[in-house]
C-alpha positions in Angstrom: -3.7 10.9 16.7 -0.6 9.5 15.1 -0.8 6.0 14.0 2.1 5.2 13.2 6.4 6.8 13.4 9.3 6.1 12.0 12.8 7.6 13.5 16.0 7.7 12.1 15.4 4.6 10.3 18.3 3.0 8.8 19.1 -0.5 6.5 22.2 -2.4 5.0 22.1 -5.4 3.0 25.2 -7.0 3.4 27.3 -3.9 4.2 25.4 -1.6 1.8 23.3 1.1 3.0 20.3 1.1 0.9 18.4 3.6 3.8 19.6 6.2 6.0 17.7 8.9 8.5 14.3 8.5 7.5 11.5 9.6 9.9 8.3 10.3 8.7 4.8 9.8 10.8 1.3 9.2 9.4 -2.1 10.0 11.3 -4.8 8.3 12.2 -7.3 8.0 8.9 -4.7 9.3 6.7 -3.4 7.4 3.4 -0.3 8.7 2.9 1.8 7.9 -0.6 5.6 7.1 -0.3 7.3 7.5 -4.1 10.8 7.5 -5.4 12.5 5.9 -7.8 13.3 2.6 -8.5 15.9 1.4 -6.0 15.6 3.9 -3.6 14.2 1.4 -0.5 10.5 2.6 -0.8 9.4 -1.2 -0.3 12.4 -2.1 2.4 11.0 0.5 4.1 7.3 -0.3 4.1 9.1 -3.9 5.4 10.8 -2.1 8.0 7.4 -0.2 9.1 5.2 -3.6 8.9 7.7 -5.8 11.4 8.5 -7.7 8.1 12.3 -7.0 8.7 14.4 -5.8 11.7 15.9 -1.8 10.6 19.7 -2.1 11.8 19.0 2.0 12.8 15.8 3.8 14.4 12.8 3.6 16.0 9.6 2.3 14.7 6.4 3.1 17.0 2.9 2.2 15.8 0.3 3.3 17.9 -2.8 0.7 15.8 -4.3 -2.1 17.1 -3.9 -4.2 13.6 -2.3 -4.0 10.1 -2.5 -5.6 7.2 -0.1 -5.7 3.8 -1.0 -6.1 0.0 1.9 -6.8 -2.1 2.7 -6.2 -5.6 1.9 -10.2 -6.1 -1.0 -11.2 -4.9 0.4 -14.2 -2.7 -2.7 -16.9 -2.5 -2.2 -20.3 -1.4 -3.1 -21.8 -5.1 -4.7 -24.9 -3.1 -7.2 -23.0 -1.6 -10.3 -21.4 -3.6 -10.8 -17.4 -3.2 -13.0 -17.5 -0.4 -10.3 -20.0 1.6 -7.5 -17.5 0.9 -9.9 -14.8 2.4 -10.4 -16.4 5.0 -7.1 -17.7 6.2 -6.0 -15.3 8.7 -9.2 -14.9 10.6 -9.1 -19.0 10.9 -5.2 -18.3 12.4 -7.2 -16.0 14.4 -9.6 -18.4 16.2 -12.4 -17.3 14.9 -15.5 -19.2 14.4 -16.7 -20.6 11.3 -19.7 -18.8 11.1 -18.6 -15.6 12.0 -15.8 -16.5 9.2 -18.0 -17.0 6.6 -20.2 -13.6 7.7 -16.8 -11.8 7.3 -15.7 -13.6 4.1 -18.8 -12.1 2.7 -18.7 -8.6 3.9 -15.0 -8.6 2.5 -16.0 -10.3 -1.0 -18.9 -7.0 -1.4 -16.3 -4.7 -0.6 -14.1 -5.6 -3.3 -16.9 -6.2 -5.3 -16.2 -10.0 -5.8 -19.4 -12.4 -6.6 -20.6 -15.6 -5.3 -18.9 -17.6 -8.2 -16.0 -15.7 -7.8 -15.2 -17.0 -4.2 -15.2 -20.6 -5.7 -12.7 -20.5 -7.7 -8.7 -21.3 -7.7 -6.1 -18.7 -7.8 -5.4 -20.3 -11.2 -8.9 -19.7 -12.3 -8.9 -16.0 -11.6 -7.5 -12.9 -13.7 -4.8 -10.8 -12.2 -7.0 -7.9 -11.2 -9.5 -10.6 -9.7 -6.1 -12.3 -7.8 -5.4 -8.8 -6.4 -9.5 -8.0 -5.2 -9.0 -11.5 -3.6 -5.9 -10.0 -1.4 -7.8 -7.1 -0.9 -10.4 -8.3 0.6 -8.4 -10.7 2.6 -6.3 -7.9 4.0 -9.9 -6.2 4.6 -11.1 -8.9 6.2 -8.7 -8.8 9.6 -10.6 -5.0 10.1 -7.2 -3.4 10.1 -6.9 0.4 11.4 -3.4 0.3 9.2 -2.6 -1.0 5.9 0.5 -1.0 4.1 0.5 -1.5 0.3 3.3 -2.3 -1.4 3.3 -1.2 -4.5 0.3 -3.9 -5.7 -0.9 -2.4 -8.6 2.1 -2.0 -10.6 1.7 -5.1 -13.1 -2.1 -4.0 -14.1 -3.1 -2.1 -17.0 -4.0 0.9 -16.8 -7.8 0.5 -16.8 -7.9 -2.2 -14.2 -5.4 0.1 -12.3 -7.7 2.8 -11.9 -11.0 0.0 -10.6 -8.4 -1.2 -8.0 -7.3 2.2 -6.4 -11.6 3.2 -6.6 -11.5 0.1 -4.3 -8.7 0.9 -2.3 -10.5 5.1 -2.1 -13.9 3.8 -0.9 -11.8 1.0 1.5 -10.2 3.2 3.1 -13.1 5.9 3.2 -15.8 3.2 5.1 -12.9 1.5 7.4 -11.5 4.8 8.0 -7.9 3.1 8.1 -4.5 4.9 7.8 -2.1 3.7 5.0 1.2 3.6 3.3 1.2 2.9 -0.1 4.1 2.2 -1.5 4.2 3.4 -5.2 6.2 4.7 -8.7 3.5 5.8 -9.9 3.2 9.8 -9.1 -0.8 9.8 -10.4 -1.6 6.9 -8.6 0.0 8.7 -5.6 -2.1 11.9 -6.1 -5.3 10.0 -7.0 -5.5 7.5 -3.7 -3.6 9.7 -1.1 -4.3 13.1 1.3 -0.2 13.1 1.5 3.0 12.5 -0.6 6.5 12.0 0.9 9.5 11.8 -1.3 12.3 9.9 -0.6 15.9 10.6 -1.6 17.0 8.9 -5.2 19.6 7.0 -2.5 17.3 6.2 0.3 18.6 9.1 2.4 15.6 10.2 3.8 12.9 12.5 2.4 13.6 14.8 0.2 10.0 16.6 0.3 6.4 15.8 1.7 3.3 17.4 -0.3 -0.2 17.8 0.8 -2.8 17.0 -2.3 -5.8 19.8 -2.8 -8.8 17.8 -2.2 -9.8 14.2 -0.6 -9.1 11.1 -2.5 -12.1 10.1 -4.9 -13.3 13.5 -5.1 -10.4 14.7 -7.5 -11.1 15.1 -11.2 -8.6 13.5 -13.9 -7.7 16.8 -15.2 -7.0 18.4 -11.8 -4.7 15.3 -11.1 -3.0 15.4 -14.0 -2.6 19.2 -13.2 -1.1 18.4 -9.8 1.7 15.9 -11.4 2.8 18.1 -14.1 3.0 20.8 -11.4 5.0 18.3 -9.4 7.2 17.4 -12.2 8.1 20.3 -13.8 8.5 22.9 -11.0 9.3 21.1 -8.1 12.4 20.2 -7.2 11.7 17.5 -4.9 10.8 15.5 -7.6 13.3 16.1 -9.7 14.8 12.1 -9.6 10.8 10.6 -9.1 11.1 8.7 -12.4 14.8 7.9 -12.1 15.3 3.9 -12.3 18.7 1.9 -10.9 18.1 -1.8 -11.0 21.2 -2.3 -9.4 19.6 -1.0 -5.7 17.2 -3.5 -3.8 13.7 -2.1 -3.0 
């Protein structure tokens, strides 16, 4: 039932550790968030995990048959219109240009992106429109894993909340496991059944925290609850909020 492992993972840049003995497993079906602080190797990891990077220490198993990764920025090919960027991978794929365009618009629902929308240039588009482009795109490949990387972090906070609802109901019809990568601790209650802390100096986890509820059936006021519960009574989040710009991510 476990989609995907980590062991003892471990990462220098240049003769600096910036992780060390991190192990952490997620289940089939099951969004778990990963927070921290700033610096503390949150998005290195999620690298690690996603092939992206080699670790220099530890095992990585995954046990899905495909992933997919949404980043912080949106990364479209500006010369190609919404529906091209969408459909990019599945044409690396092989995959035939009608059942493309079928998949395209299955994607484009999900995300709840329009007909004119799928025109239109990258340049064209709002940022929250950029990132329900790369959504779907990521959506498109049917992934059983999904790592996001942080990829709500430069919305507002309105648009914030429509693009976790879209991640909630995502993840709730594809039934995919996640990581999502995040600083934000009620985005992290609000989108995930788990939350795993990581040390203020990428040594580890420093706690892991099952949320009361499923993700989209929480209340605001219960959330908000959980986090000021988290915050002031629980040691392992004691350095959440904690920002050194001197660390990579």
């Amino acid at each position: 039932m476990t989609a995907l492992t980590l062991t003892g993972v471990g990462h220098a840049f240049f003769g600096r550790t910036v992780l060390s003995r991190v192990s952490l497993s997620i289940r089939r079906g099951e969004v778990v968030a990963l927070v921290g602080p700033s610096g503390c190797g949150k998005s290195t990891l999620a690298h690690i995990a996603a092939g992206l990077i080699s670790a220099r220490e530890g095992r990585v198993a995954n046990h899905y048959r495909r992933h997919a990764m949404v980043f912080q920025d949106p990364r479209l090919l500006p010369w190609r219109g919404a529906a091209g960027n969408i459909a990019y991978p599945l044409e690396l794929s092989g995959m035939s240009r009608r059942e493309r365009d079928l998949r395209v618009r299955q994607s484009a629902r999900m995300v709840q992106l329009e007909g004119q929308d799928l025109d239109k240039f990258p340049v064209e588009l709002s940022g929250g429109m950029r990132q329900r482009v790369a959504i779907a795109r990521a959506m498109a490949i049917e992934p059983d894993f999904v790592f996001f990387d942080e990829p709500f972090t430069a919305l507002d906070v309105a648009l914030k909340r429509r693009m976790q609802d879209l991640v909630i109901a995502a993840a709730r019809h594809n039934r995919f496991a996640a990581l999502f990568i995040t600083h934000d601790l009620m985005e992290a209650i609000r989108v995930a059944h788990r939350i795993l802390v990581m040390h203020h100096k990428g040594q580890g986890l420093v706690g892991e925290r099952i949320v009361d509820g499923e993700p989209g059936n929480r209340d605001d006021a219960s959330i908000f609850a959980s986090m000021q519960a988290f915050l002031r009574s629980d040691i392992a989040f004691a350095h959440v909020h904690d920002v050194d710009e001197r660390r990579r991510t």
